[in-house]
Residue frames relative to the residue before (quaternion, step in Angstrom):
aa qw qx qy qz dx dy dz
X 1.0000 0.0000 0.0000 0.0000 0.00 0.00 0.00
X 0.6470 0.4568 -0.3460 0.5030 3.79 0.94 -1.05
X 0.5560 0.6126 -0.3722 0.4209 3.95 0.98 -0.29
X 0.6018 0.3948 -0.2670 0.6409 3.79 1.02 -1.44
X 0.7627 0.2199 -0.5346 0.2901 3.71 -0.26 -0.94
X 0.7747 0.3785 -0.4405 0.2500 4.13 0.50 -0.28
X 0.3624 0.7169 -0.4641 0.3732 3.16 1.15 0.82
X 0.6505 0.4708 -0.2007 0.5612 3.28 1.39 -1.51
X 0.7552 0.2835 -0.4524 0.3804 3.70 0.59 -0.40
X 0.4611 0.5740 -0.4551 0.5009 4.09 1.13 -0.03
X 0.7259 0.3820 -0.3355 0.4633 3.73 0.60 -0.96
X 0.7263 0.4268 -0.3166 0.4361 3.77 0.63 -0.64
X 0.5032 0.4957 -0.4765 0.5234 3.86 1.37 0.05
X 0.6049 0.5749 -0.3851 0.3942 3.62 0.74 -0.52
X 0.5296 0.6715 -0.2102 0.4737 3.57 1.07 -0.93
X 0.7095 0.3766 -0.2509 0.5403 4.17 0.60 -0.49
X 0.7105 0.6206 -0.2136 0.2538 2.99 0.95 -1.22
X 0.7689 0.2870 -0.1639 0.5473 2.87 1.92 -1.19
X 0.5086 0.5970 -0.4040 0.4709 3.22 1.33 0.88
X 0.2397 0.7921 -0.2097 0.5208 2.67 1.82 0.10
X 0.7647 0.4751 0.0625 0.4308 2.62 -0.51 -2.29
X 0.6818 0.3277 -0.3016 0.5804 3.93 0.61 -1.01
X 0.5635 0.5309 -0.4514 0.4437 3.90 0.57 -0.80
X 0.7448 0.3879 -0.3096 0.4460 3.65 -0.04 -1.07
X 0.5806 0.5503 -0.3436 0.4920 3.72 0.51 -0.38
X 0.6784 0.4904 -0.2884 0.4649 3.32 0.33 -1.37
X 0.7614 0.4723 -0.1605 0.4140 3.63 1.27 -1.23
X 0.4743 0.4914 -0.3278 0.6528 3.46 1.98 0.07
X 0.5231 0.6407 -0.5089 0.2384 3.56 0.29 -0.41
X 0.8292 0.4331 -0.2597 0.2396 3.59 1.04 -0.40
X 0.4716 0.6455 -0.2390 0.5512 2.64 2.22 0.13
X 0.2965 -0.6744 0.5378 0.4098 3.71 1.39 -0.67
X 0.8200 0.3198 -0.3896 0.2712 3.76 0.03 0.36
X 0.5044 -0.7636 0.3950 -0.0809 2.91 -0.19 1.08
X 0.4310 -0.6618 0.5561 0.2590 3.86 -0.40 1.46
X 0.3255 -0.6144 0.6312 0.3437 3.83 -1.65 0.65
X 0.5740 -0.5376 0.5734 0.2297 2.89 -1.76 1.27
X 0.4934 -0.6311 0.5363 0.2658 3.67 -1.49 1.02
X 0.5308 0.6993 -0.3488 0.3279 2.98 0.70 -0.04
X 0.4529 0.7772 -0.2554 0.3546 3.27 1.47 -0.61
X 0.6052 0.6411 -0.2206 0.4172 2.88 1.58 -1.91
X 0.7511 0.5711 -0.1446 0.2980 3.37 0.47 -1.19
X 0.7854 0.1616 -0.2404 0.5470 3.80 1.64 -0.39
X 0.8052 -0.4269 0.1563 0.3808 3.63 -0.88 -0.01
X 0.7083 -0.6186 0.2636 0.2150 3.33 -0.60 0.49
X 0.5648 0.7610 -0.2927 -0.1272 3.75 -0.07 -0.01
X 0.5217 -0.7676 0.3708 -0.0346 3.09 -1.52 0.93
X 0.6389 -0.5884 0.3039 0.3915 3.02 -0.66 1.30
X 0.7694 -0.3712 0.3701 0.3650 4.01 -1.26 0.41
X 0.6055 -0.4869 0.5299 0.3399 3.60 -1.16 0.76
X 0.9119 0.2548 -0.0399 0.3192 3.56 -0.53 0.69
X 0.2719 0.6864 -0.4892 0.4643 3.05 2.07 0.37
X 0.3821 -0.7190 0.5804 -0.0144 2.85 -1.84 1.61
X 0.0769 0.8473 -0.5239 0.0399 3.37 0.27 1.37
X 0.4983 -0.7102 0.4972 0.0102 3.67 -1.17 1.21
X 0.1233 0.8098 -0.5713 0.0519 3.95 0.44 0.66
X 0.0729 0.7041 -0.7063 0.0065 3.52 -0.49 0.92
X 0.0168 -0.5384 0.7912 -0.2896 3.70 -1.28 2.04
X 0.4531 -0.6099 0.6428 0.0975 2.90 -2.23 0.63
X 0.6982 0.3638 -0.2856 0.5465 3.23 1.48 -0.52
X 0.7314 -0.5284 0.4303 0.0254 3.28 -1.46 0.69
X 0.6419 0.2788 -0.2673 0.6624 3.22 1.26 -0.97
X 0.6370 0.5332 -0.4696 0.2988 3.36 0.45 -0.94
X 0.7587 0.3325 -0.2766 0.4872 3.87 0.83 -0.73
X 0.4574 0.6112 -0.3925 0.5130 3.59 1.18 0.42
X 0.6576 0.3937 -0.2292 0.6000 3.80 1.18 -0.81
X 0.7229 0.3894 -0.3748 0.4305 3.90 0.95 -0.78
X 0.6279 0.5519 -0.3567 0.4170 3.47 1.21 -0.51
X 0.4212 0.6692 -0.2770 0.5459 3.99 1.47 -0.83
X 0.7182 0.2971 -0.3118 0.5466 3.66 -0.30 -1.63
X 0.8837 0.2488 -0.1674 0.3594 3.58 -0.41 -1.72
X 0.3165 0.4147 -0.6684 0.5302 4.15 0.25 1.01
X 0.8252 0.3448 -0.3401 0.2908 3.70 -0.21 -1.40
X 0.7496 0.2991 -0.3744 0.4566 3.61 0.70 0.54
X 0.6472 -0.6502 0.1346 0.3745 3.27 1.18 1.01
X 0.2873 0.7211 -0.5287 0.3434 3.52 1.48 0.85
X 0.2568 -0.7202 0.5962 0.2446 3.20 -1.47 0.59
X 0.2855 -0.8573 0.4181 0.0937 3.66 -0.81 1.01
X 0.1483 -0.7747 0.6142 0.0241 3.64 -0.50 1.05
X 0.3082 -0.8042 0.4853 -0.1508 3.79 -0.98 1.05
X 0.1586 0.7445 -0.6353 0.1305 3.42 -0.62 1.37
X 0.4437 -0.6073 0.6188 0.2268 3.53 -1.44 0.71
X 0.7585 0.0420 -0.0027 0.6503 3.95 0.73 -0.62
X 0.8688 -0.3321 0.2823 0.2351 2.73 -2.01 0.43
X 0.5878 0.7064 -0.2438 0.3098 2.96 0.85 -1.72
X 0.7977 0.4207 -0.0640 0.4273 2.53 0.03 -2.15
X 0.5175 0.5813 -0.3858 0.4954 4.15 0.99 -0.92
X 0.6521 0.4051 -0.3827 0.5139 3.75 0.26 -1.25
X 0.7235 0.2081 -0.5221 0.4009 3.93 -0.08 -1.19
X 0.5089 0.6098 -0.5601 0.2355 4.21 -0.19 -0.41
X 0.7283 0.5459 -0.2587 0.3234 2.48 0.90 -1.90
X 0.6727 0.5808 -0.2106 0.4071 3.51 1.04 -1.10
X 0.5519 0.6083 -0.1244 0.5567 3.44 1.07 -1.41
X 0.8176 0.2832 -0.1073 0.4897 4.05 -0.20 -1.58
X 0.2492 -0.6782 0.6279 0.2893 3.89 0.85 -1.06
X 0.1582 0.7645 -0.6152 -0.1097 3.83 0.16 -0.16
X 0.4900 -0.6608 0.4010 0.4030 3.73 -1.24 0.05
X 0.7778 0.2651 -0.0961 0.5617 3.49 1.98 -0.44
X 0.0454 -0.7354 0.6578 0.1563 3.46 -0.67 0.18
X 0.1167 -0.5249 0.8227 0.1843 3.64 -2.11 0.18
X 0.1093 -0.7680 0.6274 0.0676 3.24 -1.04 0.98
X 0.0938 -0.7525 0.5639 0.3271 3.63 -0.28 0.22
X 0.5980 -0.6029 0.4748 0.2312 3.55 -1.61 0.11
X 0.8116 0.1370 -0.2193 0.5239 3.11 0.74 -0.60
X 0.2172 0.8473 -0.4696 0.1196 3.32 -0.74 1.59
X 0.4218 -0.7565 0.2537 0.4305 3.56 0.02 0.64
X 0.6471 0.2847 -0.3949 0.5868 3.57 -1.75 0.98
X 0.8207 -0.0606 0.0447 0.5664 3.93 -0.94 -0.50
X 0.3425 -0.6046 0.6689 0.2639 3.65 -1.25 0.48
X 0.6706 -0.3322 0.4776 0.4602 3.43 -2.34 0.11
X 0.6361 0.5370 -0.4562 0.3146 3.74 0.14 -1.16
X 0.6620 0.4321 -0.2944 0.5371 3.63 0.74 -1.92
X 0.6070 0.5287 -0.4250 0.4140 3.91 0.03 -0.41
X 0.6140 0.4720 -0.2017 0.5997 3.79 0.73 -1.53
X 0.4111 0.6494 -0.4092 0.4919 3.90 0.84 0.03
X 0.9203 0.1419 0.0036 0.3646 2.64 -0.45 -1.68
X 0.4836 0.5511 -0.4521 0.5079 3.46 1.12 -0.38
X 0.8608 0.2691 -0.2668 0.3399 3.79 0.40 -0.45
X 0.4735 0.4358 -0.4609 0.6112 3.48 1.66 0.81
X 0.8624 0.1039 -0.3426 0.3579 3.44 0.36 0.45
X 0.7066 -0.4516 0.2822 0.4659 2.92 -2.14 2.09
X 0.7062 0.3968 -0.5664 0.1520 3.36 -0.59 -1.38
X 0.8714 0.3805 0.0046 0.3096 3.38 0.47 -1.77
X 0.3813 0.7722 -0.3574 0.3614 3.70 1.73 -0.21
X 0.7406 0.4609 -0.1508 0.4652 3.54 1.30 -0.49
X 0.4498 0.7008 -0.4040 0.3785 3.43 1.51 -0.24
X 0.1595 -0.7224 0.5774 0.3456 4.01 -0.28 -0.05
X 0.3620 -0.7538 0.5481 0.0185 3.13 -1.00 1.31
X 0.1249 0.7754 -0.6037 -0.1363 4.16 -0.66 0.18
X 0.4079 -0.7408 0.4832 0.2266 3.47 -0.46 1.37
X 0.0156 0.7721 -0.6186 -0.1451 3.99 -0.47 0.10
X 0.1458 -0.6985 0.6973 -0.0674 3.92 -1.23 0.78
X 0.4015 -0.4549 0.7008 0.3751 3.84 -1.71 0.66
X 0.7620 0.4149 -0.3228 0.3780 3.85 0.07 -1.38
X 0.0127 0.7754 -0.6244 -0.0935 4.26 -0.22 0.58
X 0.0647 0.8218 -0.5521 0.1251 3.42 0.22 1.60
X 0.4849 -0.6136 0.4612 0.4192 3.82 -0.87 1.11
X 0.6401 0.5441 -0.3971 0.3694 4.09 0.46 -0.31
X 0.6073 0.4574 -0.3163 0.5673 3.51 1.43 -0.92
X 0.4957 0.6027 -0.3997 0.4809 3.51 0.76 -0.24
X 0.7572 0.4271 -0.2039 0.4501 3.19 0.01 -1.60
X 0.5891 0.4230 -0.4485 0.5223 4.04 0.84 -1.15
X 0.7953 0.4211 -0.3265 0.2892 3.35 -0.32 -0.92
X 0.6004 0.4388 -0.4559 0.4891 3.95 0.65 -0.73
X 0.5833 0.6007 -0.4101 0.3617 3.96 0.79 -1.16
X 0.8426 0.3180 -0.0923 0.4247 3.27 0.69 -1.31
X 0.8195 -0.4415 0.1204 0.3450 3.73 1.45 0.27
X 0.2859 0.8805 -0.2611 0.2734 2.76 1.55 0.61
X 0.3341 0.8575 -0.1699 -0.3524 3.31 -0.07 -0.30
X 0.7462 0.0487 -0.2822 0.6010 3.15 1.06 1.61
X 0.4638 -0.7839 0.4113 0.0343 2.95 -1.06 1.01
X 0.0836 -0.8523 0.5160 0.0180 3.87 -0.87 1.07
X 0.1950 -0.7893 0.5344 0.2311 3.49 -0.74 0.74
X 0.3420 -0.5451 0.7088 0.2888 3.66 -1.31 0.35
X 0.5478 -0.3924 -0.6627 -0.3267 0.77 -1.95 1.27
X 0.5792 -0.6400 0.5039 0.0309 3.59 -1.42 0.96
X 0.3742 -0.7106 0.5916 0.0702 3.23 -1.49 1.30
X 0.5701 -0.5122 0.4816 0.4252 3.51 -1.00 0.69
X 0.7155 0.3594 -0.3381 0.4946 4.29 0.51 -0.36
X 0.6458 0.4220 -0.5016 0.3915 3.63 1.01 0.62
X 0.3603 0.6788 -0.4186 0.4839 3.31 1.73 -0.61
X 0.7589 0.2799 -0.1737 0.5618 3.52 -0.79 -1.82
X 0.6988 0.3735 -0.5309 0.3005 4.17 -0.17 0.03
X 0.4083 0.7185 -0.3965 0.3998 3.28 1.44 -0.90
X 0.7820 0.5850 -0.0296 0.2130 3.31 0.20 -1.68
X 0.6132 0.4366 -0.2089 0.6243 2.78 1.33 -1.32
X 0.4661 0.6751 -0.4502 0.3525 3.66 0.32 -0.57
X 0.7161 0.1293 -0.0667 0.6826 3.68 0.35 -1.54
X 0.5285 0.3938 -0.6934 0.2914 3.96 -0.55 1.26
X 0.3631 -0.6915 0.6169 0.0972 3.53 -0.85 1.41
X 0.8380 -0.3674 0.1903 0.3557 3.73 -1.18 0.69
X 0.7086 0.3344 -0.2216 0.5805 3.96 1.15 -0.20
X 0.3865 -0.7628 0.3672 0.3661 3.58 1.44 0.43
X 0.4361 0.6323 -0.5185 0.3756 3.73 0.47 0.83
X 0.4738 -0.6834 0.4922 0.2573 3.42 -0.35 1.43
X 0.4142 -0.7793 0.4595 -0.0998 3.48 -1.86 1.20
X 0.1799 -0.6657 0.5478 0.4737 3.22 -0.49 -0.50
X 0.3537 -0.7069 0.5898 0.1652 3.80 -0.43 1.13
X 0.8549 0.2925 -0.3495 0.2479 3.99 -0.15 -0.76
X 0.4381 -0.7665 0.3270 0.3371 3.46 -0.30 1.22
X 0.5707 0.4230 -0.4259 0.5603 4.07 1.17 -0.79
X 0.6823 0.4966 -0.4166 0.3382 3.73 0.07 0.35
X 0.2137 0.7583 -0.3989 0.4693 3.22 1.89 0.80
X 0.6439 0.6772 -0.1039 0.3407 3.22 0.89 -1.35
X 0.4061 -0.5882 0.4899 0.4991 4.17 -0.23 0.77
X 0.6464 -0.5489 0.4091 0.3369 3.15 -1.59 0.12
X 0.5383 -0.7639 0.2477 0.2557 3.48 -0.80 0.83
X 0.2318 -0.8556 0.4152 0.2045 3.38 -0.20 1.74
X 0.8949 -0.3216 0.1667 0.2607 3.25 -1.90 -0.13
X 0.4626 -0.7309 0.3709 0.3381 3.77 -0.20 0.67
X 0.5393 -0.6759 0.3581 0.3522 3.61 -0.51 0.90
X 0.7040 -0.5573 0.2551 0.3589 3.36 -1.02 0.79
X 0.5894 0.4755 -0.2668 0.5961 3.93 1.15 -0.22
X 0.7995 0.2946 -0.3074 0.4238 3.31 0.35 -0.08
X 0.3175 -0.7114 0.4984 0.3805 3.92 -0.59 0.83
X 0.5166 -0.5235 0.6140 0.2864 2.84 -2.30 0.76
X 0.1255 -0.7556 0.6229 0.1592 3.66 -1.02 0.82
X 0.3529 0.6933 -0.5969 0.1962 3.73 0.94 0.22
X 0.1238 -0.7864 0.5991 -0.0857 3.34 -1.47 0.98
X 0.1356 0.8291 -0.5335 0.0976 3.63 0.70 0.80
């Protein structure tokens, strides 16, 4: 009996969680990005081509010290900026096939960066995942509007990294741009009669 009743209380903790789990989705749905399914955990892994060129542009040190660690050990090649600035000339300059951009960085922000990387030919095609400590539905919402395409909070597990990823690899495992309204030029200024509600 003491076996069935901690079964029922392990099975019925499971129950919220994934009501849960559907709630938050349901509450991403307007942003297009979308929590990874746990499930993920459970089958093999896969990863983008030996030699994907992946761009991490952070202010902190560890944070590119942990992205450079995880993604070398699955044969990614890793390219590295301390500020915007510099990320946009790599980004322009190297072509990577991926970028993380964080958002808050000093001198230009991720958002201005995600700008310009998507007004220019060279770099407008690069898929781009924006990562932040603060995972607000509005930072969401700026960033998918303006080219994102998907969003990570810190701090992060090596199985949100490689899940992230796999998302935007299309059938020859070369990361994409994954969000289809993000096809679209970037989204210009609101006409003079109508207020601007951006809030970054």
């Amino acid at each position: 009996m003491g076996i069935f009743d901690q079964l029922r209380s392990i099975l019925g903790k499971s129950e919220p969680s994934a009501a849960n789990a559907n709630a938050n989705a349901n509450a991403n749905a307007d942003t297009d990005i979308t929590p990874i399914p746990l499930e993920r955990r459970c089958r093999p892994r896969v990863n983008a081509r030996e030699g994907t060129r992946v761009l991490v542009i952070d202010d902190s040190p560890t944070i590119v010290a942990v992205f450079r660690k995880i993604l070398r050990t699955a044969g990614y090649v890793t390219l590295e900026a301390m500020d915007a600035e510099r990320g946009v000339e790599i980004a322009r300059s190297d072509r990577p096939d991926l970028i993380f951009l964080d958002i808050v960085l000093p001198g230009m922000n991720g958002f201005a960066a995600l700008r310009h990387l998507r007004r220019d030919p060279q770099t407008r095609d690069i898929p781009i995942i924006m990562i932040s400590g603060n995972e607000q539905a509005t930072e969401q919402f700026f960033g998918t509007r303006i080219g994102a395409d998907d969003f990570m909070k810190k701090p992060f597990s090596r199985f949100e990294i490689f899940a992230r990823i796999e998302r935007l690899l299309d059938e020859n495992l070369i990361p994409r741009r994954a969000l289809p309204n993000l096809e679209a030029p970037p989204v210009a200024a609101p006409p003079a009669n109508v207020p601007h509600q951006q809030s970054a």
